[in-house]
N, C-alpha and C positions, 0 to 999 in steps of 0.2 A: 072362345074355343078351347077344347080340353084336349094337347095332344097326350099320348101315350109316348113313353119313350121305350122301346126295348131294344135297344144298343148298349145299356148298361147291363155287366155283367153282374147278376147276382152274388153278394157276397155270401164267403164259406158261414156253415151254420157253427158252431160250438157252443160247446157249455158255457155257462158263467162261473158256476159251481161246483162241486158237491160235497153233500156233508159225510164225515163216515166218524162215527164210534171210536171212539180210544182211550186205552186204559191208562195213557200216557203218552199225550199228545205231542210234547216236545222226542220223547226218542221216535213218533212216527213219523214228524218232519222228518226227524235227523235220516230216517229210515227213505225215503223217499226220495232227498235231494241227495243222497248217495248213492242211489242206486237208479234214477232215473233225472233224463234230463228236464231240469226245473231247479226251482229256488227257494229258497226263505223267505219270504218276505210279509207285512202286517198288511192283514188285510183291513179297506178303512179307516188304516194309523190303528186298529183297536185293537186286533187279537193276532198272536203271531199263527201263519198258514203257510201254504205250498200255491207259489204261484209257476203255471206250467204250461207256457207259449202265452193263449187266451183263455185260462180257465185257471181257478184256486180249487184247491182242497182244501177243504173247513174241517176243523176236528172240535167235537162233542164231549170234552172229558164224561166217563163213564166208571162206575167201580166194574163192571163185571164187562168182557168183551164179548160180542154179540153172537148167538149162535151158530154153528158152524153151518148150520140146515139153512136151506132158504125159506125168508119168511118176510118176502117182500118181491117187487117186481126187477128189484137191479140182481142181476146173477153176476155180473163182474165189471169190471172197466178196465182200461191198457193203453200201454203206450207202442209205438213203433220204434220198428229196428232195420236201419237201411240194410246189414246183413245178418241178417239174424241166426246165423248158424254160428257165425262169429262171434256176435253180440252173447249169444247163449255161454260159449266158453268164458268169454268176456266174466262174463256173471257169476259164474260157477266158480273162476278163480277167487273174485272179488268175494267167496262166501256164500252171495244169497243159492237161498233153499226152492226148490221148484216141489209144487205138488203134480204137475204132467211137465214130465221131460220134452224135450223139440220134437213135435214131430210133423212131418210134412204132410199137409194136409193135400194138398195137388201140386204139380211141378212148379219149383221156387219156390210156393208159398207154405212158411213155416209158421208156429207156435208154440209157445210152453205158457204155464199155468205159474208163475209166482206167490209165494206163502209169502202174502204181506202182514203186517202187524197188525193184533187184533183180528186173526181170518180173513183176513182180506184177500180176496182173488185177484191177481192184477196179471193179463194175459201182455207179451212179449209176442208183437206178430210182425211178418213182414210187413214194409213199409220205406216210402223214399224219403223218411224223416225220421227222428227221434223224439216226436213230440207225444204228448198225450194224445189219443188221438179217436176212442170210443168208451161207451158206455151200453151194453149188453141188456137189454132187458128182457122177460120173459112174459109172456102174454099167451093166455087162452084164443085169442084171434088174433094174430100178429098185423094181418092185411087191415082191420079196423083199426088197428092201434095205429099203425102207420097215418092214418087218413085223418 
């Protein structure tokens, strides 16, 4: 007899990955584990990466950094900021560059747009963590792509 169990709560989804482009992968580590929460560390003993809660950022040494236009299906990724209106001063002190300042999207819930290395988008949203925490895709039929 085959029970079914649904008392176990399904575990959170995340990435494993992702790769992103770089003209110079060690200053975009450096770039990254300074300015969001996460680490250094080699990913399968082999290449040094960004490891961020349960997910790495992989870097692609490249001579030229990738268009600033989109020309693929990821439009940005980001991490979470338990206050992010704070967090944002936070940031601003610390140097980094925003290409969309905070602004509040509905009551409480904020965002800004970070100028990461190589073009990179990396959006700063509210959140009761500081983890990595999505990846933005864009799609002709979003309801299919979901499914």
């Amino acid at each position: 007899m085959l029970l079914a169990c649904t008392s176990m709560p399904a575990a959170d989804a995340h990435f494993h990955h992702l790769h992103l482009n770089s003209t110079d992968p060690a200053k975009a580590i450096e770039f990254y584990t300074g300015t969001f929460d996460c680490e250094k560390a080699r990913f399968a003993g082999l290449v040094d990466a960004v490891w961020a809660q349960k997910s790495w950022l992989l870097f692609t040494k490249v001579a030229t950094a990738p268009p600033s236009e989109i020309v693929s299906a990821i439009w940005h990724f980001g991490w979470g900021a338990d206050d992010m209106p704070d967090v944002y001063q936070k940031q601003l002190a610390k140097g980094t560059r925003f290409g969309t300042p905070i602004t509040e999207l509905f009551p409480k819930f904020w965002y800004a747009y970070v100028d990461g290395p190589d073009r990179a988008i990396i959006e700063l949203n509210t959140s009761s963590n500081h983890n990595f925490g999505h990846l933005h895709l864009l799609s002709e039929d979003a309801v299919s792509a979901g499914d």
